[in-house]
TORGU-884765 format. One line per field, with one value per atom (N, C-alpha, C): chain; z, x, y; atom name. Coordinates in Angstrom, 1 decimal. Layout:
BEGIN
unit <- c(A, ...)
w <- c(Z, ...)
u <- c(X, ...)
v <- c(Y, ...)
site <- c(CA, ...)
***
This chain:
BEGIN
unit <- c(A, A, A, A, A, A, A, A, A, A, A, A, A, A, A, A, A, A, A, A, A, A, A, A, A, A, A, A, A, A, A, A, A, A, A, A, A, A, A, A, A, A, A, A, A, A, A, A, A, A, A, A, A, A, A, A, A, A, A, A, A, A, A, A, A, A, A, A, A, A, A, A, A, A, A, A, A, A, A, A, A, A, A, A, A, A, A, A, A, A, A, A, A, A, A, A, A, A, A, A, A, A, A, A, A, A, A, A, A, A, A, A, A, A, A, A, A, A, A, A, A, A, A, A, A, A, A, A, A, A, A, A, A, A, A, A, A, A, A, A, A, A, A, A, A, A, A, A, A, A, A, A, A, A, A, A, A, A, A, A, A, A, A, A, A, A, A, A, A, A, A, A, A, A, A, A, A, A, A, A, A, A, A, A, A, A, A, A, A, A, A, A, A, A, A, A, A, A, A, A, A, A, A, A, A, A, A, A, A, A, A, A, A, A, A, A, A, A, A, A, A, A, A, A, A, A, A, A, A, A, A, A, A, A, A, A, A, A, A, A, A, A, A, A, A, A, A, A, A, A, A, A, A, A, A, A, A, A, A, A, A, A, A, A, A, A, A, A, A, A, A, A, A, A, A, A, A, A, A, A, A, A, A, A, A, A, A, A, A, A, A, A, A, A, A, A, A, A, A, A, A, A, A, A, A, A, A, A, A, A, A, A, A, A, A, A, A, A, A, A, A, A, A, A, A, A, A, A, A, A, A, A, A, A, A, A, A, A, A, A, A, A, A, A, A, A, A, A, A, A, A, A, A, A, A, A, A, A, A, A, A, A, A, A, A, A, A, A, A, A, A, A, A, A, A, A, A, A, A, A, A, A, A, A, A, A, A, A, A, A, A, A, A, A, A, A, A, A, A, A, A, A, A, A, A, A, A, A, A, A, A, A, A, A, A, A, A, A, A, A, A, A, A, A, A, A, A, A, A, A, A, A, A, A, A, A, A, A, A, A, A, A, A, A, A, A, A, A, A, A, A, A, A, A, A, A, A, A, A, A, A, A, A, A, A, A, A, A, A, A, A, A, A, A, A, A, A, A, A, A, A, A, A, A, A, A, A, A, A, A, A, A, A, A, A, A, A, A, A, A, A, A, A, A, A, A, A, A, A, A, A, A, A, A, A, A, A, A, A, A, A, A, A, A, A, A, A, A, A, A, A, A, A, A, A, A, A, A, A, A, A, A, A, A, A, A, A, A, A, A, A, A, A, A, A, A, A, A, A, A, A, A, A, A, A, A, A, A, A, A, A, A, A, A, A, A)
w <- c(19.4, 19.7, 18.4, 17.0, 16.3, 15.5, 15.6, 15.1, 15.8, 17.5, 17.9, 17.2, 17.0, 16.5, 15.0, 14.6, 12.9, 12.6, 13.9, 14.1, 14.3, 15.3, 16.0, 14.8, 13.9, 12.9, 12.3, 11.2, 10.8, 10.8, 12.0, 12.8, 12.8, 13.5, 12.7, 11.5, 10.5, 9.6, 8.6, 9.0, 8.4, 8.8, 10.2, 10.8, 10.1, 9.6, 8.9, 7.0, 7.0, 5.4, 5.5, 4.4, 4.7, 4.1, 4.6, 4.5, 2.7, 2.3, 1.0, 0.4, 0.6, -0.3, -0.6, 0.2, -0.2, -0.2, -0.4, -0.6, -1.8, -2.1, -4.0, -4.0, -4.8, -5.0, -5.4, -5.1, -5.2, -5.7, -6.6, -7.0, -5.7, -5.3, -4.2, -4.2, -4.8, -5.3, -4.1, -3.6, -2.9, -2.8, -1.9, -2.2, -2.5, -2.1, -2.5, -3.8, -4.8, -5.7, -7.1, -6.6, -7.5, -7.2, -6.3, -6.4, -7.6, -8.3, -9.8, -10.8, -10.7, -12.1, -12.2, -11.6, -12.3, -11.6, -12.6, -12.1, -12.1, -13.1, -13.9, -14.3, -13.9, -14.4, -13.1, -12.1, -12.0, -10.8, -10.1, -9.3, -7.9, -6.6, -5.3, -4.7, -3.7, -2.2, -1.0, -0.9, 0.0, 1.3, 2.4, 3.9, 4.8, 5.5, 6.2, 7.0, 8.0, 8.7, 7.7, 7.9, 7.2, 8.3, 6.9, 7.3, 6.6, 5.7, 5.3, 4.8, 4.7, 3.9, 3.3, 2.0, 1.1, 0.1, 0.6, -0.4, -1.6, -2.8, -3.8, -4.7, -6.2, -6.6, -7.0, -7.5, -7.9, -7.2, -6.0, -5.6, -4.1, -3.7, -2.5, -2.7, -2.1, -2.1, -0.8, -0.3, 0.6, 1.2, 2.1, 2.2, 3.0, 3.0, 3.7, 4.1, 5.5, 5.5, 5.4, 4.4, 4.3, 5.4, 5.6, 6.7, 6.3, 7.1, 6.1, 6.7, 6.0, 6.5, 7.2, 7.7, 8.3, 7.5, 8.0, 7.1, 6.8, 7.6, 7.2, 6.3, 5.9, 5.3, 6.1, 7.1, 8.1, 8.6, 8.3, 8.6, 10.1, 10.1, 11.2, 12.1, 13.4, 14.1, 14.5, 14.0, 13.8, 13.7, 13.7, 13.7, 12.3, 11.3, 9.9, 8.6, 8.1, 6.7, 5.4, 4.3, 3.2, 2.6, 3.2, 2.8, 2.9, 1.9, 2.1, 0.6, 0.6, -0.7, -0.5, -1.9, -2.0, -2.5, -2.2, -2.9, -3.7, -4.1, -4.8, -5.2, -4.1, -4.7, -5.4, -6.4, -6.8, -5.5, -5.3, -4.5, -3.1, -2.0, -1.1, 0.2, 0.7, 2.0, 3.1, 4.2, 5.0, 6.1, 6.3, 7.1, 8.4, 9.0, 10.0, 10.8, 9.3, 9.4, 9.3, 8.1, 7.5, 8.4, 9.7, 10.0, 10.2, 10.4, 10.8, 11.8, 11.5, 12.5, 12.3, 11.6, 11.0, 10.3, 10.4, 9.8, 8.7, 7.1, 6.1, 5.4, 4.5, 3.4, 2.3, 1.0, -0.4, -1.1, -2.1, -3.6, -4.4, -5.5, -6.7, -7.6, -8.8, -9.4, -9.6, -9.5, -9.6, -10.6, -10.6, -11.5, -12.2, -10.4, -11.2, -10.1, -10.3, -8.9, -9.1, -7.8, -7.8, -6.7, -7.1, -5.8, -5.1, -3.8, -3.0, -1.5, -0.5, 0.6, 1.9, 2.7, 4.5, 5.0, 6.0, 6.2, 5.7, 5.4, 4.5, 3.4, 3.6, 2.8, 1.4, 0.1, -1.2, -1.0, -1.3, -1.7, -2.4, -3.0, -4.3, -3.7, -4.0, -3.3, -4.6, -4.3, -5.4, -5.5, -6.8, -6.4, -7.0, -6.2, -6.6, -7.3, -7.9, -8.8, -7.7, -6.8, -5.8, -5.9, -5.8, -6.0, -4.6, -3.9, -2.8, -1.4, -0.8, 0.7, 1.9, 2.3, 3.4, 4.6, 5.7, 6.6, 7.9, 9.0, 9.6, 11.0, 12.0, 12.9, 14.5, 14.9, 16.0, 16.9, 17.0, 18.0, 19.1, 20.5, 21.8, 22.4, 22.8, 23.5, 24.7, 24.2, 25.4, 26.6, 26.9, 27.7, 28.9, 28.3, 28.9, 30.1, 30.1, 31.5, 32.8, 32.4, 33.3, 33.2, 34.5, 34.3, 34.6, 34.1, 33.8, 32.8, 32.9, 31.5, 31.7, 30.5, 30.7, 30.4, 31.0, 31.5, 31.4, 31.6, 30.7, 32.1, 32.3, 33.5, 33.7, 33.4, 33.1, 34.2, 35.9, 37.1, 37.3, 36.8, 37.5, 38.8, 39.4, 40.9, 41.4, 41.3, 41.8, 41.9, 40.9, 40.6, 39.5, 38.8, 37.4, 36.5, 35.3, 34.3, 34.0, 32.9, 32.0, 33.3, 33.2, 33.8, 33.8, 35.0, 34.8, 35.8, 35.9, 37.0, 37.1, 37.5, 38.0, 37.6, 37.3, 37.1, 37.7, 38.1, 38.7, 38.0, 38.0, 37.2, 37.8, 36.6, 36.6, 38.6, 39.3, 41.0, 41.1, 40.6, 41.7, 40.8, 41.4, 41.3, 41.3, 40.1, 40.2, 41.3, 41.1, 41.9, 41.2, 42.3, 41.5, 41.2, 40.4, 39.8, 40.5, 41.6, 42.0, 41.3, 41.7, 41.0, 40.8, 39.9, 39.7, 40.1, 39.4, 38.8, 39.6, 39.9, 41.0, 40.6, 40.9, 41.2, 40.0, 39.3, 38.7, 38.2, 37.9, 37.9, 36.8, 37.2, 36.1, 35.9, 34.5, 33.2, 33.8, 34.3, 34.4, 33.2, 32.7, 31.9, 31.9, 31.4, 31.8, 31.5, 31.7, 30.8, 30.5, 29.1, 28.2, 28.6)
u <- c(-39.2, -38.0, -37.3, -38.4, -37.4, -36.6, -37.3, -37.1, -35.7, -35.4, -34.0, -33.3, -33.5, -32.5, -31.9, -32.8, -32.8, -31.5, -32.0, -31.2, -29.6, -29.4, -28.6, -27.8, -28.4, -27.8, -27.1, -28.0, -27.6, -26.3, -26.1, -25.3, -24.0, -24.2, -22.8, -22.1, -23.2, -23.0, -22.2, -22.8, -22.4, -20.7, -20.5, -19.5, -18.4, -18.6, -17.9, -17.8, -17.7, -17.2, -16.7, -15.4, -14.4, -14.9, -14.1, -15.0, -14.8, -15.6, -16.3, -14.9, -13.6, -12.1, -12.1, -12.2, -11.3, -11.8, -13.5, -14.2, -14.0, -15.0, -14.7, -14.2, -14.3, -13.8, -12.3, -11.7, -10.5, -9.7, -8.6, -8.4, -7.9, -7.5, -6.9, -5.2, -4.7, -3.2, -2.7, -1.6, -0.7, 0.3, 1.2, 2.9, 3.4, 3.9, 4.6, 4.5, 2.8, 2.4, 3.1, 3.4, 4.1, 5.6, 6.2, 7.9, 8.6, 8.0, 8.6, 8.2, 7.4, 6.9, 5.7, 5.0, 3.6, 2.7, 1.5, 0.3, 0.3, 1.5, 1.4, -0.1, -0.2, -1.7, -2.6, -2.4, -3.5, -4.4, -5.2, -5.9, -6.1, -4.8, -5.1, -5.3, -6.0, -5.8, -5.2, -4.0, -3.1, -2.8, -2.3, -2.4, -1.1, -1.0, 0.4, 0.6, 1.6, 2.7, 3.3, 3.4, 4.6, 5.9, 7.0, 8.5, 8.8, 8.5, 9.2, 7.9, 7.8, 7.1, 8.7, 8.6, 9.3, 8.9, 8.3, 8.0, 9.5, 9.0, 9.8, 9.0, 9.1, 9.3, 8.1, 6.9, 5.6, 4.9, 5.4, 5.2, 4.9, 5.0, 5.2, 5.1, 5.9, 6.6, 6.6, 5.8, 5.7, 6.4, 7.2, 7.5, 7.5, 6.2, 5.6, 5.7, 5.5, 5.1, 4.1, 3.6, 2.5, 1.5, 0.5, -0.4, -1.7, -2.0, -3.2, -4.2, -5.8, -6.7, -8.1, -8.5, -9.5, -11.1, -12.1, -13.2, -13.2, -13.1, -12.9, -12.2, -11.4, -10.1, -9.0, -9.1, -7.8, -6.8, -5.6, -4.2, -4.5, -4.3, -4.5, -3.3, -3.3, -2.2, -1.6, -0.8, -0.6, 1.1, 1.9, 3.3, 3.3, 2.5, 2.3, 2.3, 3.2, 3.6, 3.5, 3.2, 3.2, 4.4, 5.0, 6.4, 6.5, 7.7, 6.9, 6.5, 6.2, 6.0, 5.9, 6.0, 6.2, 4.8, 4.8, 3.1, 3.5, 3.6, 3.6, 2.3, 2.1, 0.7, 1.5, 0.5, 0.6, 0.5, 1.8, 0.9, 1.5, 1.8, 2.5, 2.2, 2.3, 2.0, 3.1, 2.4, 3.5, 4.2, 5.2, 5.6, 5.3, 5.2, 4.6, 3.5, 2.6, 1.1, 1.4, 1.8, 2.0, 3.8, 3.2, 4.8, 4.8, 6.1, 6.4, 5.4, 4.7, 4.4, 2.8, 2.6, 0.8, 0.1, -0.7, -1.6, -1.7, -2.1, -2.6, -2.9, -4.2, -4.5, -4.9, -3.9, -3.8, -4.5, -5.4, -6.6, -4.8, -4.3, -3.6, -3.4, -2.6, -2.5, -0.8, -0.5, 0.7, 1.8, 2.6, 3.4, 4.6, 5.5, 6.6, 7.0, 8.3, 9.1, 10.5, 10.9, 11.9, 12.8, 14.3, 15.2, 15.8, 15.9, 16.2, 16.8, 16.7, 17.6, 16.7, 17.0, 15.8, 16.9, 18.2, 19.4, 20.3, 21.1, 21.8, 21.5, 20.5, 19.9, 18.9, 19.3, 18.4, 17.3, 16.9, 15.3, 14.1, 13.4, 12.5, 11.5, 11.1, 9.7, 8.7, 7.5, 6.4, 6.4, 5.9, 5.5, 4.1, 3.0, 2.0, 2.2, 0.9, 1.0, -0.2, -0.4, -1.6, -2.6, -4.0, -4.7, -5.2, -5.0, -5.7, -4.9, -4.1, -3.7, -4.3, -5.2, -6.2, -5.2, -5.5, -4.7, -5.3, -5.4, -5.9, -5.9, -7.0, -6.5, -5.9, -4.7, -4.3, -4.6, -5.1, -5.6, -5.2, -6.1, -5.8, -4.6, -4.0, -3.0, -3.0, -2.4, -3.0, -2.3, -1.1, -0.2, -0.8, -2.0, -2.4, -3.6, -2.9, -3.5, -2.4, -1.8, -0.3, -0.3, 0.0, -0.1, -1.4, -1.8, -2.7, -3.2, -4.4, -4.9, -6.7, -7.3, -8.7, -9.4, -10.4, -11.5, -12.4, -13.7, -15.1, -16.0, -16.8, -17.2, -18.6, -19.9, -21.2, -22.0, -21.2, -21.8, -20.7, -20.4, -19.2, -19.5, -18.1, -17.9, -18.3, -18.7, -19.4, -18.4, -17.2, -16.3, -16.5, -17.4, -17.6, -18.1, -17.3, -17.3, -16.5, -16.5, -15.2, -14.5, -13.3, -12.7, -11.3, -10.3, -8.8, -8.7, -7.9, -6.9, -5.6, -5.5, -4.0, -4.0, -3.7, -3.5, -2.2, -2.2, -1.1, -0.2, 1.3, 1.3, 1.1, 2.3, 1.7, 1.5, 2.6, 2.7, 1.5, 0.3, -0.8, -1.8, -2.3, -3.1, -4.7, -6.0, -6.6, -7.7, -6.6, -7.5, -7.8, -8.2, -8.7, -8.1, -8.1, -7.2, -7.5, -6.5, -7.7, -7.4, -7.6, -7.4, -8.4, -8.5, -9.3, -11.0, -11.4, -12.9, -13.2, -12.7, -13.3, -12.1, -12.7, -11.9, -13.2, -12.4, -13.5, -12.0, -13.0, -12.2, -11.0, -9.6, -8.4, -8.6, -8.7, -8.0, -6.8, -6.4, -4.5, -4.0, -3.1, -2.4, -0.9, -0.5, 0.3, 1.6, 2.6, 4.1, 4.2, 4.8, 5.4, 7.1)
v <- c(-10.5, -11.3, -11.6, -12.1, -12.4, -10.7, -9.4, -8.7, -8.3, -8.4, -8.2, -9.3, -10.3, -11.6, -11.1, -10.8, -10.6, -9.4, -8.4, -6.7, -7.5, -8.5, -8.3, -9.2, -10.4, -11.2, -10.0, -9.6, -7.8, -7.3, -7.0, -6.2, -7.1, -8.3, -8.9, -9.1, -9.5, -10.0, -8.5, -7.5, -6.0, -6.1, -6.1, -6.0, -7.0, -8.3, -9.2, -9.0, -7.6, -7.4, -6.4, -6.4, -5.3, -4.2, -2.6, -1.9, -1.3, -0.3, -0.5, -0.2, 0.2, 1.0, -0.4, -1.1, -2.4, -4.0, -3.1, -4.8, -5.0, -6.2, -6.9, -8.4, -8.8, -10.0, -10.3, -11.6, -11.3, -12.7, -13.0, -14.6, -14.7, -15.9, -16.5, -16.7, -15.8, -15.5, -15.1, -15.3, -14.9, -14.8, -13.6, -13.6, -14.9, -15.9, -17.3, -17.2, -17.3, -17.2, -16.6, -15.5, -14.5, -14.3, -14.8, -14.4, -15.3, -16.2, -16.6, -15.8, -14.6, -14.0, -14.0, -15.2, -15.6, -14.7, -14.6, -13.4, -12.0, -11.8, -10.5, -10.0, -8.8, -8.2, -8.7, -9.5, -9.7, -8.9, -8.7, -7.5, -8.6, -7.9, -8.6, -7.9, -8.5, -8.0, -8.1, -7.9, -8.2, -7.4, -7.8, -7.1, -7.4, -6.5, -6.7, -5.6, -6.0, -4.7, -4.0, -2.2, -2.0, -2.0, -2.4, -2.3, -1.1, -0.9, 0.8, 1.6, 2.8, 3.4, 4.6, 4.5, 5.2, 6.2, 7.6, 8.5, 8.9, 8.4, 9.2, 10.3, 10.5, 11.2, 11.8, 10.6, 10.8, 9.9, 8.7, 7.9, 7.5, 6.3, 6.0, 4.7, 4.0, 2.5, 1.9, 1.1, 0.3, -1.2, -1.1, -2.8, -3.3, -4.3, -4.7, -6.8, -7.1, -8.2, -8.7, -9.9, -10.1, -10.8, -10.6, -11.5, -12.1, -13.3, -13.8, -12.3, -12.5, -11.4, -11.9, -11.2, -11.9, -11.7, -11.9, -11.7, -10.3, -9.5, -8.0, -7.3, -8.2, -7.9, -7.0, -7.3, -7.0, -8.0, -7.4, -8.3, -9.3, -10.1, -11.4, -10.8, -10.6, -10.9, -11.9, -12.8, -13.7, -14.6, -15.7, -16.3, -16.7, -16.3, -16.4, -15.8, -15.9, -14.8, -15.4, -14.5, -15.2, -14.6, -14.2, -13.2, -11.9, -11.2, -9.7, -9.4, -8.2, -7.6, -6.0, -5.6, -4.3, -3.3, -2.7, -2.0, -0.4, 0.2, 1.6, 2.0, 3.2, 4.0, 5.1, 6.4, 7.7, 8.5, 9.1, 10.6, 10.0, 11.0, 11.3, 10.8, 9.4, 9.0, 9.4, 9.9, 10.8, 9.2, 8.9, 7.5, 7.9, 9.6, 9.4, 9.3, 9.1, 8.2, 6.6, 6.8, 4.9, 4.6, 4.7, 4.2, 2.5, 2.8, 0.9, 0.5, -1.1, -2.1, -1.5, -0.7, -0.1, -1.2, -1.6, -2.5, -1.7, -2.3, -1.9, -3.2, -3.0, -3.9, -2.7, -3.7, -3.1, -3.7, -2.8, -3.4, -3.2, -4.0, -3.7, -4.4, -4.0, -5.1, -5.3, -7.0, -7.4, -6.8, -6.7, -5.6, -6.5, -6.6, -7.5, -7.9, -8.6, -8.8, -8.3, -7.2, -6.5, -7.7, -7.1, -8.0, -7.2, -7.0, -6.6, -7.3, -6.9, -7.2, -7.2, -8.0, -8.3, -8.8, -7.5, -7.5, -8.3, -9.1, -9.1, -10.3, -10.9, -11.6, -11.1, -12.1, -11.3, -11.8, -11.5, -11.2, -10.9, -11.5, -11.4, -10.7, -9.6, -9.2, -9.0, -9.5, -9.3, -7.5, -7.0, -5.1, -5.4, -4.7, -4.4, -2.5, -2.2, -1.2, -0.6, -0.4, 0.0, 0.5, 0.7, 1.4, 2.1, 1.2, 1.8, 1.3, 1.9, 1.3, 2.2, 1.0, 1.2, 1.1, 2.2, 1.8, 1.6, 0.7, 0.7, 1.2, 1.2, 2.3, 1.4, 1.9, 0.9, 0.2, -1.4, -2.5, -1.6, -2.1, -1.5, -2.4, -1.8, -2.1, -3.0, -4.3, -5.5, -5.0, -4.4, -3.9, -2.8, -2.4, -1.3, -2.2, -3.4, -3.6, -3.6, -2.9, -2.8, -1.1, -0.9, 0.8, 1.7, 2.5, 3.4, 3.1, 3.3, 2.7, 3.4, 3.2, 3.3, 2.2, 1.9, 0.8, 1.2, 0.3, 0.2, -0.1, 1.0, 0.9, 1.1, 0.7, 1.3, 1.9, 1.5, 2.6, 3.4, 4.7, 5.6, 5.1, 5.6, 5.4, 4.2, 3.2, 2.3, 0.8, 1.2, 0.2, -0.2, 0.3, -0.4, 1.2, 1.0, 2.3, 3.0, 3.9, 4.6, 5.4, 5.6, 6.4, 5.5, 6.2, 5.5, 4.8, 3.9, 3.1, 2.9, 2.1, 1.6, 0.1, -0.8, -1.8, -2.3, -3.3, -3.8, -5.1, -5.5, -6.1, -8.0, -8.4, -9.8, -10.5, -9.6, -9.9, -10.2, -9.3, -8.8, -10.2, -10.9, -12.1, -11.8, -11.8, -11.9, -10.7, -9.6, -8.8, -7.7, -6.6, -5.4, -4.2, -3.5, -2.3, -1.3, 0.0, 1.0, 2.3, 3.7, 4.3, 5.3, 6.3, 7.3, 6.7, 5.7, 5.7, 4.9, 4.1, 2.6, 1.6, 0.4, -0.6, -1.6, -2.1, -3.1, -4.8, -5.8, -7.4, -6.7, -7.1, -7.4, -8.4, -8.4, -9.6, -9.8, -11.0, -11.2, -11.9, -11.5, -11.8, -12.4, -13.2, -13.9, -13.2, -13.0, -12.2, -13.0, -12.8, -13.6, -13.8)
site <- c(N, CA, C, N, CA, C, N, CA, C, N, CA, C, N, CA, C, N, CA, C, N, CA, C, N, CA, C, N, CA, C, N, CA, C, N, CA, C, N, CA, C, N, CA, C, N, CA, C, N, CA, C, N, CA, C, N, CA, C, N, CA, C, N, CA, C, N, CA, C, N, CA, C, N, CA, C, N, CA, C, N, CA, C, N, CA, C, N, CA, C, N, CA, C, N, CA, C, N, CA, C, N, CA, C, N, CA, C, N, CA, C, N, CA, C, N, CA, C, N, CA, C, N, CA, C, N, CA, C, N, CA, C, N, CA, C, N, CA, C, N, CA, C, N, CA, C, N, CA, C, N, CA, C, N, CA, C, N, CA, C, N, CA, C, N, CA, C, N, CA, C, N, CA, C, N, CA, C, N, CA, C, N, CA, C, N, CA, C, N, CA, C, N, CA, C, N, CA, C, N, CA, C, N, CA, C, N, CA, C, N, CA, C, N, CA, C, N, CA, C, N, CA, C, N, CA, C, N, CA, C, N, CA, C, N, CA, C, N, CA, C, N, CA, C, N, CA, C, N, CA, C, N, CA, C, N, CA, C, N, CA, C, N, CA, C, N, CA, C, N, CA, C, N, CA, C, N, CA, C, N, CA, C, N, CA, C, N, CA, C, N, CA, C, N, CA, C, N, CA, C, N, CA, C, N, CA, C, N, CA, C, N, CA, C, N, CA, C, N, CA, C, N, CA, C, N, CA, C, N, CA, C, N, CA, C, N, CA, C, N, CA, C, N, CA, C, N, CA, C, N, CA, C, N, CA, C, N, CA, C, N, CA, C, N, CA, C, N, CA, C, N, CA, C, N, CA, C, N, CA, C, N, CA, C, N, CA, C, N, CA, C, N, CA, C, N, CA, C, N, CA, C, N, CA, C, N, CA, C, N, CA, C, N, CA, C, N, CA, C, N, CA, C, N, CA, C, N, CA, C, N, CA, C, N, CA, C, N, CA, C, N, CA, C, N, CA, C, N, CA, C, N, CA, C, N, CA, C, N, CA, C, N, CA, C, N, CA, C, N, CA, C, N, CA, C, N, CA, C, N, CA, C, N, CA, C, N, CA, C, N, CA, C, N, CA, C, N, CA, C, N, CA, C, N, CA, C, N, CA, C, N, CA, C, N, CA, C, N, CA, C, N, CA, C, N, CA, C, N, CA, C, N, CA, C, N, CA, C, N, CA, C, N, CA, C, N, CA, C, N, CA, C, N, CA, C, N, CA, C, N, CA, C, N, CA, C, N, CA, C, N, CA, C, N, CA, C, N, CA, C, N, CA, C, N, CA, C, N, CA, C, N, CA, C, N, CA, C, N, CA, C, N, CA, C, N, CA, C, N, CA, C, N, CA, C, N, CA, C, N, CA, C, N, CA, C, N, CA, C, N, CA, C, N, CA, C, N, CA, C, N, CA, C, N, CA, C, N, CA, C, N, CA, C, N, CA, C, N, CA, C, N, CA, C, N, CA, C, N, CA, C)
***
């Protein structure tokens, strides 16, 4: 017993560190931090939505909203910004990988601060010098209990196990989804 306890400690505790591009230690600096200048040179870790991805010449220029990160070092989803900021790696990120509303956390070091515009308003955005923008791969889709969708079912056929449904929306109260695979409990969710 203690040897599953120990596995299963393990197992989380692995799961709660970010992965190896972008582990490390890091000062506790943040956008606010640097829109006056301060912390030139210094090596962050910062995470966000992108708002643009900008390939130029030898480059690629990011601009991004900042987000706090979680133990993993993944952007929080969250009503919370530390602002935005800008990131520039070497070398050609295609936007229709790195598109808008993509999760990414950047290793870099602070550069400077450029001014620019977040529609017609100016704007000081910190620029990191990038070394590394991790991109992450897309949360499941809370929506996808509305619709068609796939579900997690461990007796096929039985109402319970992988296969598809139908989900119904917020009308349908507390019942069950039918559909290809079975019928198994809906999560209801509230519309916003």
């Amino acid at each position: 017993m203690k040897a599953v306890l120990l596995l299963v400690a393990t197992t989380l505790a692995a799961c709660a560190h970010p992965p190896q591009p972008i582990d490390g230690r890091f000062p506790p600096v943040q956008v606010p931090d640097v829109q006056g200048g301060q912390h030139t040179g210094e090596r962050v870790r910062w995470g966000g939505v992108i708002v643009e991805t900008r390939p130029e010449q030898d480059r690629t220029c990011f601009e991004l909203v900042s987000l706090p990160l979680d133990a993993r070092a993944r952007p929080r989803v969250v009503d919370q910004t530390y602002g935005r900021f800008e990131a520039c790696a070497p070398g050609f990120y295609d936007p229709e990988i790195y598109e808008q509303r993509r999760e990414v956390t950047v290793v870099g070091t602070v550069q400077d601060v450029v001014t620019g515009k977040v529609g017609e308003y100016d704007y000081r955005f910190p620029r990191l010098a990038a070394e590394m923008v991790y991109l992450w791969p897309p949360r499941p889709d809370p929506g996808a209990y509305y619709g068609v969708y796939p579900y997690w079912d461990p007796w096929p056929y039985s109402g319970w196990g992988w296969g598809w449904g139908v989900g119904w929306n917020a009308d349908w109260h507390g019942g069950w989804h039918g559909g290809g695979g079975g019928g198994g409990p809906m999560v209801h969710h509230q519309s916003r």
